[in-house]
N, C-alpha and C positions, 0 to 999 in steps of 0.2 A: 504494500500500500504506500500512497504516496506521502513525505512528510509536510506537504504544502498544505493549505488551510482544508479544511475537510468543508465539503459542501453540502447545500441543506434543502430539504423537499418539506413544504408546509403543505399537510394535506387536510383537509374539510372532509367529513362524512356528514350528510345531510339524510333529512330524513326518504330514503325512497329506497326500493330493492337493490341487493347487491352487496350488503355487509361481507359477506368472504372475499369480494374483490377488493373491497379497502383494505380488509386483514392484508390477504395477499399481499399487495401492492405495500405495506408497510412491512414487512416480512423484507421484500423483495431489495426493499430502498436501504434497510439495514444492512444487508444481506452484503450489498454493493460499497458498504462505506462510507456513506450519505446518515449526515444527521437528521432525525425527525422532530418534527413538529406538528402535531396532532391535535385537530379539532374536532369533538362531535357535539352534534346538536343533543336535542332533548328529541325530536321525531328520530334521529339515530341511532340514539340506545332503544328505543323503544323497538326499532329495526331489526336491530344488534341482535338484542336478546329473543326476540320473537325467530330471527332464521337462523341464527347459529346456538341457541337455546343456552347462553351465558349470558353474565355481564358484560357490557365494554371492559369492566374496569379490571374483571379476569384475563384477558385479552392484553389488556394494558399493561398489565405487570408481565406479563409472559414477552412481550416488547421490550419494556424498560431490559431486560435479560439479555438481550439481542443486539442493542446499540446505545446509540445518544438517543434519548428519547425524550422530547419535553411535551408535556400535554396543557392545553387550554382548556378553558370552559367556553363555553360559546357564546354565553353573556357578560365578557370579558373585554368590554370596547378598548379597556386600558392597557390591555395585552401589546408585545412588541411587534405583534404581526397586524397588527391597525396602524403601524404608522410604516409606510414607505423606506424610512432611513435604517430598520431592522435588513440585513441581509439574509435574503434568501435566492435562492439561484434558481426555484420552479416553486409551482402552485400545480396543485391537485385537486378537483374535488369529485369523489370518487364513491358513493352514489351523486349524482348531483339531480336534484330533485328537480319539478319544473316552476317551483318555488322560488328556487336561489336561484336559477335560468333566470326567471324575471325580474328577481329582485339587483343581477348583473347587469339587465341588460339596461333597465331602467334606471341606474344608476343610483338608487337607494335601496336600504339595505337594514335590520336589524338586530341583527347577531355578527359573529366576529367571521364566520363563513364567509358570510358578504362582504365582510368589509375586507377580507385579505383578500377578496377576488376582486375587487373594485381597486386593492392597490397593487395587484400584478396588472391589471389593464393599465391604471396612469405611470405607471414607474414602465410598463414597457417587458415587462416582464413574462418567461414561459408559464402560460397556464392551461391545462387541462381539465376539460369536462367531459364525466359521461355520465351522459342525460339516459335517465332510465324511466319509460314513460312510451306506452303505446294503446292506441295508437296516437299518433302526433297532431296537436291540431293545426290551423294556419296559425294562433294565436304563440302557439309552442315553437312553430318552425321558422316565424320571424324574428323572434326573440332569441334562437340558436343563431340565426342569420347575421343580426346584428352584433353580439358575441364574435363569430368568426370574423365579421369584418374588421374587428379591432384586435384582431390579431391571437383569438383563442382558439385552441386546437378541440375539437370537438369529434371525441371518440366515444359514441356510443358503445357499452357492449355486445357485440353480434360476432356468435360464432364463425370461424375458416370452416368450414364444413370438407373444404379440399384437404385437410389436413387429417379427415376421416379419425375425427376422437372418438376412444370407444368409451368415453367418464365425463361427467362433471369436471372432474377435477381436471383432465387434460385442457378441456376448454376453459378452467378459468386458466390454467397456467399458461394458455396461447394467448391468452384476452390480456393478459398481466406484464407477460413479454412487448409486445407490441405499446401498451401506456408506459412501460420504462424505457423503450426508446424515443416515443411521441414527449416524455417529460423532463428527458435528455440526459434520464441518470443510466441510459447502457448505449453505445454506440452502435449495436447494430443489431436485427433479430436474431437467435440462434439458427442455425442451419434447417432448412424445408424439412420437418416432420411429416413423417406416415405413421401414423398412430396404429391402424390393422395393417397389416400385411397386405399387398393390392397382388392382383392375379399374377 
């Protein structure tokens, strides 16, 4: 590992499907040497604990074990990922509800969620969304639109189906791959997987 400054992924869980992919994805960003910075909502634990049948905050400590791990409250506007001049090198938000979609794109916001995604858009910074929410309305899909226009990467999760998973878990670890290089903490996808055997 390098000894130059270690760099840092602020990720948001919001309330909407997909808690094993945030897990994952923090899992993943530790994994790599990347410090964490972790927000969930109060719709997130509710999330949390309803698909993956824990607490976040079982979850959390099994984290803290793993790397740098600092955690936020969500109602925490005083937090240092509300002011721009905190370094972070990407943004995450991974459920990202159609909630905090609107609350980005519209430029206000009322939890720390929003606010650290309002300052990866003005500071210029990488940030990632994946909107989980189907089907999509016009209301949802201009509100993604305008997001991307300012420069946010917008990765829903949808399975490689070409990559023929025979698990859950293949597909979240495809789905998880792909946001760690979209969030620019792995440079490149691992080599084309065949999950079954093909003829």
């Amino acid at each position: 590992m390098s000894n130059g400054p270690r760099r840092r992924l602020a990720l948001g869980v919001s309330g909407a499907s997909g808690a094993v992919l945030a897990l994952r994805l923090a899992e993943a960003v530790l994994d790599a040497g990347w410090e964490l910075e972790i927000v969930c909502s109060g719709f997130g634990r509710l999330m949390w604990r309803s698909e993956l049948g824990r607490p976040f905050e079982d979850d959390l400590q099994e984290l803290l074990s793993r790397g740098r791990v600092r955690a936020h409250k969500s109602s925490d506007l005083a937090s240092p990922l509300a002011s721009g001049s905190y370094p972070i090198d990407a943004y995450a938000i991974v459920p990202a509800s159609m909630a905090t979609v609107a609350a980005l794109a519209g430029g206000v916001g009322s939890n720390l969620i929003h606010r650290m995604g309002d300052v990866a858009i003005k500071e210029r910074r990488r940030l990632l969304l994946a909107p989980r929410e189907s089907p999509l309305s016009q209301i949802h899909l201009t509100n993604l639109l305008r997001l991307a226009e300012v420069g946010a990467v917008i990765a829903p999760p949808m399975p490689a189906f070409y990559e023929r998973p025979g698990s859950l878990d293949e597909v979240i670890e495809a789905t998880v791959d792909r946001m760690l290089v979209w969030s620019g903490v792995s440079g490149e996808l691992p080599p084309h997987r065949q999950w079954r055997s093909g003829e």
